[in-house]
C-alpha positions in Angstrom: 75.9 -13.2 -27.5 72.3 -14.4 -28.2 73.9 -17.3 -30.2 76.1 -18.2 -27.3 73.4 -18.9 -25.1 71.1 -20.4 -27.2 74.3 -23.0 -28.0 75.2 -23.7 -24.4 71.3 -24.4 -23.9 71.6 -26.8 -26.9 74.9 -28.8 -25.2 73.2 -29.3 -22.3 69.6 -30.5 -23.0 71.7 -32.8 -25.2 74.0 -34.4 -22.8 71.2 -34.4 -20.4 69.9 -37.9 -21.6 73.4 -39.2 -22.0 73.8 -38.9 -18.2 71.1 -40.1 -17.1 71.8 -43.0 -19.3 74.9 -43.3 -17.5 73.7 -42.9 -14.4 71.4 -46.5 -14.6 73.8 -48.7 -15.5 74.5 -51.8 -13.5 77.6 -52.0 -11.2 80.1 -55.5 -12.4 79.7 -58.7 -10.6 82.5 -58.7 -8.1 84.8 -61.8 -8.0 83.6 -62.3 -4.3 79.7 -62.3 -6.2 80.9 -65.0 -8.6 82.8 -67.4 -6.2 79.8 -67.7 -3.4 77.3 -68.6 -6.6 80.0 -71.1 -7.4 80.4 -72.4 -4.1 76.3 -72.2 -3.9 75.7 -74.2 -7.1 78.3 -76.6 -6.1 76.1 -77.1 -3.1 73.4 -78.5 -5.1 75.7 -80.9 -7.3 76.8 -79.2 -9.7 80.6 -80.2 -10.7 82.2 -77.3 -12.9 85.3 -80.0 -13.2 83.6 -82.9 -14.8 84.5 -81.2 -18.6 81.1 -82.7 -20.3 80.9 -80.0 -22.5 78.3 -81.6 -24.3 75.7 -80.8 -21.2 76.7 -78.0 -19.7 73.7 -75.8 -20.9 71.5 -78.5 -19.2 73.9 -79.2 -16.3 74.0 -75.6 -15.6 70.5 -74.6 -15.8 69.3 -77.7 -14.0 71.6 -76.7 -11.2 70.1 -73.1 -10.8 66.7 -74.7 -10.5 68.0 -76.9 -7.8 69.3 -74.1 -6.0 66.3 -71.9 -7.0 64.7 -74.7 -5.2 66.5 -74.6 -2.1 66.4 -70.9 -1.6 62.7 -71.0 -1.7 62.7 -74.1 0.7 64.8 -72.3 3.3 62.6 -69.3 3.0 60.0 -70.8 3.7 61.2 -72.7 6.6 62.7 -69.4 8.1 59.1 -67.5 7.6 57.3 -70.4 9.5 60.0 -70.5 12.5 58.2 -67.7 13.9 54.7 -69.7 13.7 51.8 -67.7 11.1 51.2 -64.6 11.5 47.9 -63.7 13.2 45.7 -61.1 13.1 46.5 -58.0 15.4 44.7 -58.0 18.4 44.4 -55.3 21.4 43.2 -56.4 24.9 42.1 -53.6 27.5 41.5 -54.7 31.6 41.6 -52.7 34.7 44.6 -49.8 35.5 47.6 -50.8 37.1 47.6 -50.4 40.6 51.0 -48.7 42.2 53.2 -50.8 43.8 53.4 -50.3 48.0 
């Protein structure tokens, strides 16, 4: 009986790590995921159809720094739509009288 316990303590302290393992894996890029980074790289200039295959590592790259680029520029611009940030403030007066 002993035996049996100490063995069913055994299996599970050693499929403990290989859940866990399991457990922090990654979920697959979804075909919607791949298509908008297509359509966002193609907003940048980059031509999947032009078959140099020759410069596609550069082509490639060069486009994800371009859009890179852009992300950063329209982050920026969104942040600053609301003016800068200033520093809290609080302002005390006189109560508020009831209305007649």
């Amino acid at each position: 009986m002993k035996s049996l316990v100490v063995t069913a303590a055994a299996a599970v302290l050693l499929a403990a790590p290989a859940l866990s393992f399991a457990q922090s894996a990654k979920s697959p890029v979804t075909r919607a995921q791949v298509l908008q980074e297509l359509i966002d790289l193609e907003s940048v200039g980059f031509n999947p159809a032009r078959g140099e295959v020759g410069n596609y590592p550069e082509d490639i790259m060069a486009a994800q720094e371009r859009l890179q680029t852009k992300r950063l520029a329209e982050q920026k611009a969104a942040q600053a739509a609301y003016g800068p940030t200033g520093e809290p403030a609080t302002e005390s007066g006189a109560a508020a009288k009831p209305a007649l």
